[in-house]
Wavefront OBJ file of the C-alpha trace (Angstrom):
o trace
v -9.820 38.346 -89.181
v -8.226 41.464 -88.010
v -8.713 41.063 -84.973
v -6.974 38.054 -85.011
v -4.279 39.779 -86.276
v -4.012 42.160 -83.837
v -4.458 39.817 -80.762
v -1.708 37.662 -82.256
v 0.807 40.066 -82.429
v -0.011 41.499 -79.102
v 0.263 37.745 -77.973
v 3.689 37.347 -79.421
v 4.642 40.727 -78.252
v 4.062 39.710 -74.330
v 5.636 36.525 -75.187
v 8.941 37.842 -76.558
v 9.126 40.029 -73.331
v 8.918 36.895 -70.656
v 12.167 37.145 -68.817
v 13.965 34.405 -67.012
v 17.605 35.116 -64.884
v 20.795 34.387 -66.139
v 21.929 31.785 -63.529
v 21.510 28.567 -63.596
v 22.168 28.883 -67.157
v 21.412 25.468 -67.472
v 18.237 25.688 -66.040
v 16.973 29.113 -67.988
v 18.993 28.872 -71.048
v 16.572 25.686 -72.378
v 13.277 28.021 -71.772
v 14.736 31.106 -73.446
v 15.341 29.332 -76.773
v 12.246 27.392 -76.647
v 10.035 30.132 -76.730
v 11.944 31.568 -79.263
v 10.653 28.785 -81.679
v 7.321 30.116 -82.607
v 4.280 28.418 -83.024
v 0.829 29.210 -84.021
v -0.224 30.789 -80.672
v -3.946 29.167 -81.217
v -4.336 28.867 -77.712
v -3.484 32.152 -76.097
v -5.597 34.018 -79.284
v -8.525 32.076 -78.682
v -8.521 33.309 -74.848
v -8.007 36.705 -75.826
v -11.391 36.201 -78.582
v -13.471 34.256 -76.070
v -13.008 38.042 -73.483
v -13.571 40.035 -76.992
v -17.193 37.647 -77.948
v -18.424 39.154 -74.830
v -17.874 42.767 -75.224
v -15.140 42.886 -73.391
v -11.104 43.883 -74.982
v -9.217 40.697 -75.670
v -6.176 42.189 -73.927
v -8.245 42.165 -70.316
v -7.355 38.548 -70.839
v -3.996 38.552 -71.852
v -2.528 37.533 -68.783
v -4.604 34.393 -68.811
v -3.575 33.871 -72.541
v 0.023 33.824 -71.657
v -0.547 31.203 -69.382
v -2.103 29.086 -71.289
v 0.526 29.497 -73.841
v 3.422 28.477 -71.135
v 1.546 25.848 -70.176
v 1.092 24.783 -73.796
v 5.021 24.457 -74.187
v 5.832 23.166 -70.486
v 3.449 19.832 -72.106
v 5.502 20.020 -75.087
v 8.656 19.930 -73.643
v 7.972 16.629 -71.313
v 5.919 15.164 -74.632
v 8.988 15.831 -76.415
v 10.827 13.328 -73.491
v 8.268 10.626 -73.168
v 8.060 10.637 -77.287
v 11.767 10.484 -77.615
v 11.035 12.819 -80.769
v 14.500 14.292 -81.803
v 12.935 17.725 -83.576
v 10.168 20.809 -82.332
v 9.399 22.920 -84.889
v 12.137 22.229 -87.271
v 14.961 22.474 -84.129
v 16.202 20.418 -82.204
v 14.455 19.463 -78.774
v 15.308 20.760 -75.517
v 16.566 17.382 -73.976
v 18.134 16.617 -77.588
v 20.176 20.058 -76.830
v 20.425 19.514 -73.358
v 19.811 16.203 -71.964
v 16.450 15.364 -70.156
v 17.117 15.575 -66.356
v 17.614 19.835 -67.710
v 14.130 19.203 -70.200
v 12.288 17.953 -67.172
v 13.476 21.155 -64.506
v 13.397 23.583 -67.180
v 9.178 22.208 -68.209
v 8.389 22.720 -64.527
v 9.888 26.253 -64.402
v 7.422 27.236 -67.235
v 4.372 25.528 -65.459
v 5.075 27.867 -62.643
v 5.750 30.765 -64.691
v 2.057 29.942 -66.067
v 0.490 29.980 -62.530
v 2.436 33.532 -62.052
v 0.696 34.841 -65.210
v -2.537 33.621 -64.175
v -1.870 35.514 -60.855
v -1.871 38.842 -62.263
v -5.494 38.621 -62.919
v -8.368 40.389 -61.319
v -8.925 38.843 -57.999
v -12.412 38.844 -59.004
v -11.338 35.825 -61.669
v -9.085 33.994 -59.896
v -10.391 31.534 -58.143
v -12.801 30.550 -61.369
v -9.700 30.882 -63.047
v -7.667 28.477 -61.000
v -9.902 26.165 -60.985
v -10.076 25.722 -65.109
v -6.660 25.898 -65.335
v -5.637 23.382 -62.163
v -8.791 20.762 -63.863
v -7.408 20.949 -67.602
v -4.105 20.562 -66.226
v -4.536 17.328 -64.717
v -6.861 16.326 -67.584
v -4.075 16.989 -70.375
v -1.803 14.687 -67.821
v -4.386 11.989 -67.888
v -4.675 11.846 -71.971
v -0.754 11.733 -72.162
v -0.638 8.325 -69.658
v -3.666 6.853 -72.060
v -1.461 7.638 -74.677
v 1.810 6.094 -73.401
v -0.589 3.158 -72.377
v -2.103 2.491 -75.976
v 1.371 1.754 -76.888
v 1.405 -1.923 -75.254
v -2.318 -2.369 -75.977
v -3.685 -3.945 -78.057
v -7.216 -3.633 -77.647
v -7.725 0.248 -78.142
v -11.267 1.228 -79.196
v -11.905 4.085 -81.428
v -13.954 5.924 -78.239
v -11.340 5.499 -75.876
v -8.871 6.725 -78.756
v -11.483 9.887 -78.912
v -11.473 10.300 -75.203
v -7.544 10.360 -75.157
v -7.657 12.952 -77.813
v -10.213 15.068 -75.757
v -8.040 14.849 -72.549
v -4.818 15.303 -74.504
v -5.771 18.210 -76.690
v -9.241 19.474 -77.046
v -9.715 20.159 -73.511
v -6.715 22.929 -73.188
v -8.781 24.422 -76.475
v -12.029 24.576 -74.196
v -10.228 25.857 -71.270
v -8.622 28.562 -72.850
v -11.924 30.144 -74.274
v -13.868 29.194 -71.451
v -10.375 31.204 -69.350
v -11.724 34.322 -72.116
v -15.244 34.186 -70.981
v -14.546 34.449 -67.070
v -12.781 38.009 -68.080
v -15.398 38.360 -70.529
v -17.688 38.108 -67.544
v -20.154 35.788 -70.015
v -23.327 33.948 -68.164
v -22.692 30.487 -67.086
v -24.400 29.257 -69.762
v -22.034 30.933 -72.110
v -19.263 29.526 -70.558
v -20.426 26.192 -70.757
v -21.614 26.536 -74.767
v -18.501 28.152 -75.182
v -15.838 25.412 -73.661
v -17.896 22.705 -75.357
v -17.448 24.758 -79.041
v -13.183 24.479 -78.025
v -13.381 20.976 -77.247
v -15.971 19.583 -80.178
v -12.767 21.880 -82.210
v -10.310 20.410 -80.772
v -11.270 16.761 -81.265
v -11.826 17.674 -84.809
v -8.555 19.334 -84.898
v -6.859 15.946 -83.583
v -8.846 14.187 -86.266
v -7.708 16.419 -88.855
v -3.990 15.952 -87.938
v -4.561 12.287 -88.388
v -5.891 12.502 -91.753
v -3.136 14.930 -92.379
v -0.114 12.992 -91.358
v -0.984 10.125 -94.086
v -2.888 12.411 -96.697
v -0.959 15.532 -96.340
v 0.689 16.845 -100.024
v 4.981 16.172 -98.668
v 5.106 19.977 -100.458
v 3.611 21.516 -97.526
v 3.304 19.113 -94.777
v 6.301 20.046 -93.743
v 7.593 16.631 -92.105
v 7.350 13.068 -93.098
v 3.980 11.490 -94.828
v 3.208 8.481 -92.996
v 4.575 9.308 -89.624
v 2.486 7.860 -87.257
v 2.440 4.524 -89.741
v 5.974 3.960 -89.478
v 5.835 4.517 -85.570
v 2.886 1.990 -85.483
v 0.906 4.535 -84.118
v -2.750 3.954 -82.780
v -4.137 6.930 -84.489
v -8.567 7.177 -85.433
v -7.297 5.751 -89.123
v -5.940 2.500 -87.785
v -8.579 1.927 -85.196
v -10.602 2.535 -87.720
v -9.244 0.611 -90.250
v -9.011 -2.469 -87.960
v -12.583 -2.224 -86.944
v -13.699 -2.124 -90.664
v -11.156 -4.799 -92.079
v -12.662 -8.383 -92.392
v -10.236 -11.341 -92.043
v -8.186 -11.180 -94.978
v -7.670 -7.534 -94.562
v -7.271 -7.562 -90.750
v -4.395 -9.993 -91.564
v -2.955 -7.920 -94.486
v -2.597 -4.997 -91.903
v -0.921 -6.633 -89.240
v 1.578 -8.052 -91.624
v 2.287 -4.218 -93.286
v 2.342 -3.100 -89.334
v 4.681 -5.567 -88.335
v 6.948 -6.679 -91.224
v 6.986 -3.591 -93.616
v 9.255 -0.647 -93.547
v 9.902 2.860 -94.822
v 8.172 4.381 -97.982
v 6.731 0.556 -98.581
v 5.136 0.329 -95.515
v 3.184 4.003 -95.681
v 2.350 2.846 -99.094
v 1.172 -0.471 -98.657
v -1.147 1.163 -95.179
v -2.773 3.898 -97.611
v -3.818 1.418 -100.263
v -5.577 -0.492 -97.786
v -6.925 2.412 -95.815
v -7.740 3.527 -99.647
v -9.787 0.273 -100.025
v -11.638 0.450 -97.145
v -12.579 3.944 -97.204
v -10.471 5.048 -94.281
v -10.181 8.693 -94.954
v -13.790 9.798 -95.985
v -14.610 7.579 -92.522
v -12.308 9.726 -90.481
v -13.677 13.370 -92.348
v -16.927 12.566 -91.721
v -16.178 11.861 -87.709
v -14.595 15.113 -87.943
v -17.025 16.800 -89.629
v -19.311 15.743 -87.028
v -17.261 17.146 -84.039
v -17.154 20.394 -86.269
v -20.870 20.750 -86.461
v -21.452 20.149 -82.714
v -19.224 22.684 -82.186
v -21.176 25.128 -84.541
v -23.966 24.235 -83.023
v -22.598 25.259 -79.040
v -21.567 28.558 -80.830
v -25.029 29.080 -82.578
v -26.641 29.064 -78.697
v -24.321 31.405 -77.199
v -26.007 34.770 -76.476
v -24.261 37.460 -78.213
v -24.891 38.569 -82.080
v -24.075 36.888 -84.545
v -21.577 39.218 -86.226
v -19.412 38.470 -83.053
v -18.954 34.976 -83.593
v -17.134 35.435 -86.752
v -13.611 35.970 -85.725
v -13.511 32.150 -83.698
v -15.485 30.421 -86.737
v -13.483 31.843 -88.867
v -10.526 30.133 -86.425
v -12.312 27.030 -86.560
v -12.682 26.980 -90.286
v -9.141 27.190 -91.116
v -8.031 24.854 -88.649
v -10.441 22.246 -90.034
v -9.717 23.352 -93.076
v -5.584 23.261 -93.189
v -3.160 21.232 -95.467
v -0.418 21.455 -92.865
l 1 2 3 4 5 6 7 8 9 10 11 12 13 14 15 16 17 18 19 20 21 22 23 24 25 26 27 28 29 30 31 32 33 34 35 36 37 38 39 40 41 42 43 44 45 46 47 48 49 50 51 52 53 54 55 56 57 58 59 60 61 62 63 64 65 66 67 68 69 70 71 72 73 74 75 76 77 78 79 80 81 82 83 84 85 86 87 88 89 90 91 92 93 94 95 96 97 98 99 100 101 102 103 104 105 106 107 108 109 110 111 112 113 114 115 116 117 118 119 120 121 122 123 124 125 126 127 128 129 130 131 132 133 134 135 136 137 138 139 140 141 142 143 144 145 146 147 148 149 150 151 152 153 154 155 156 157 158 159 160 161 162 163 164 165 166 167 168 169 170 171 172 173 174 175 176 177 178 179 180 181 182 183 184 185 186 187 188 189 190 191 192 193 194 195 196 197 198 199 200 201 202 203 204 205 206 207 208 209 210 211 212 213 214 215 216 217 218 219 220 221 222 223 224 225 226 227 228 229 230 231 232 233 234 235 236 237 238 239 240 241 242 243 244 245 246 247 248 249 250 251 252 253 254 255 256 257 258 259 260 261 262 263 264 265 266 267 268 269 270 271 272 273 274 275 276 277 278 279 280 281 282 283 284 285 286 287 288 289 290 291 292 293 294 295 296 297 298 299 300 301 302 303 304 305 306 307 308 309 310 311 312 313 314 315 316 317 318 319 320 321 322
């Protein structure tokens, strides 16, 4: 993984040195301490390793890799709105420490700072280039509206839950490797196997961060157990879990949705989801979307020895406790 290594702090690096003007403070001031918050940089690294698969240095595609990481955080910021979540990262949310009308501006500013990263590449790329990133876009936008529309439905299916997921996250993982392996100048086959491999990730990712959020040990998680129970959030557990219930337990979980509260509610949801097998349900699903993905990277045509670095990626992130 030393490569990794390497790329990441090279990522971080070009990061740290993004530069926005003084005035309108207001306007600026939001974007300078938000990408001062950190974050894992996933994205941006796994461009930078889908150039370096195909013999070609990572840092070719480092423009493209910043990018995707402003892009990455302009979503954040407006998910942060629409979610009405108070905290990013441990801080406090731009429209929290603004107010939104400033989260909104200051979101757009770093979706065109993305599109003047993505510039600086080899005219050669671009237009591929633009067209990945100009798709995804509007894809990510698509899986945040089926999100804010499972809220007042009822009626969610665990495949449209998985297509939501793909649209809201997995497809940004896809893009930016399939972003690596323009640079990388891979075959179009290769770029196909290799976006599918980020995508059958990501949706395994997603899946893990379910499991996580009602599984996780509180010691490292890192926020609140039981999060997306005590928001009554339509996650692949409580799909799940509502598809498998029979009467008596269908009823039970509406009633612990609907009446319960606080540390009794996320109790009384994992004893059920406990009973009915919830979470060996949701790591096999998982598990599948992991193997798929293994299976993409086993057809792409470069040695094996040069797959390592993003299955190594892909191992820790399926295999994470936070």
């Amino acid at each position: 993984m030393q490569a990794s290594i390497t790329l990441q702090a090279l990522i971080e690096e070009k990061i740290q040195a993004v530069r926005f003007p003084a005035n309108p403070a207001n306007l600026y001031d939001p974007l300078n301490y938000f990408m001062t918050l950190g974050g894992k940089r996933t994205r941006p690294l796994l461009t930078l390793l889908g150039c370096d698969l195909f013999g070609k240095p990572g840092e070719s595609a480092v423009n493209a890799a910043i990018a995707v990481e402003l892009f990455h955080n302009f979503t954040l910021i407006h998910d942060d709105i629409m979610d009405e979540a108070p905290l990013r990262r441990g801080m406090s949310t731009v429209h929290t420490k603004w107010n939104e009308n400033i989260a909104i501006l200051s979101g757009d500013v770093l979706f065109v700072k993305a599109f003047e990263f993505l510039s600086n590449n080899d005219v050669r790329f671009l237009p591929q280039l633009i067209a990945v990133f100009t798709r995804t876009a509007a894809e990510v936008c698509e899986g945040q509206q089926m999100d804010m529309d499972f809220e007042s439905r009822q009626d969610v299916t665990i495949e449209e839950y998985i297509e939501m997921i793909r649209l809201k996250t997995s497809v940004l993982l896809g893009a930016a490797l399939e972003m690596g392996a323009i640079i990388g100048e891979a075959s179009e086959e290769d770029k196909r196997l290799l976006y599918e491999f980020g995508m059958n990730v990501g949706i395994a990712f997603q899946l893990k961060d379910d499991i996580l959020d009602l599984y996780a040990d509180p010691e490292k998680f890192g926020k609140q157990v039981g999060g997306d129970i005590l928001s009554n959030k339509k996650t692949f557990l409580l799909l799940t879990a509502e598809q498998n219930a029979n009467s008596t337990q269908r009823s039970e979980l509406k009633k612990i949705m609907d009446e319960f509260a606080g540390e009794k509610k996320i109790e009384a949801a994992r004893n059920l989801f406990d009973e009915l097998g919830i979470q060996e349900l949701a790591m096999d699903r998982m598990k599948e979307y992991y193997a798929a993905a293994k299976t993409a990277m086993d057809k792409i045509s470069v040695p094996e020895s040069a797959k390592q670095e993003l299955l190594g990626i892909a191992d820790y992130l399926m295999n994470r406790e936070v």
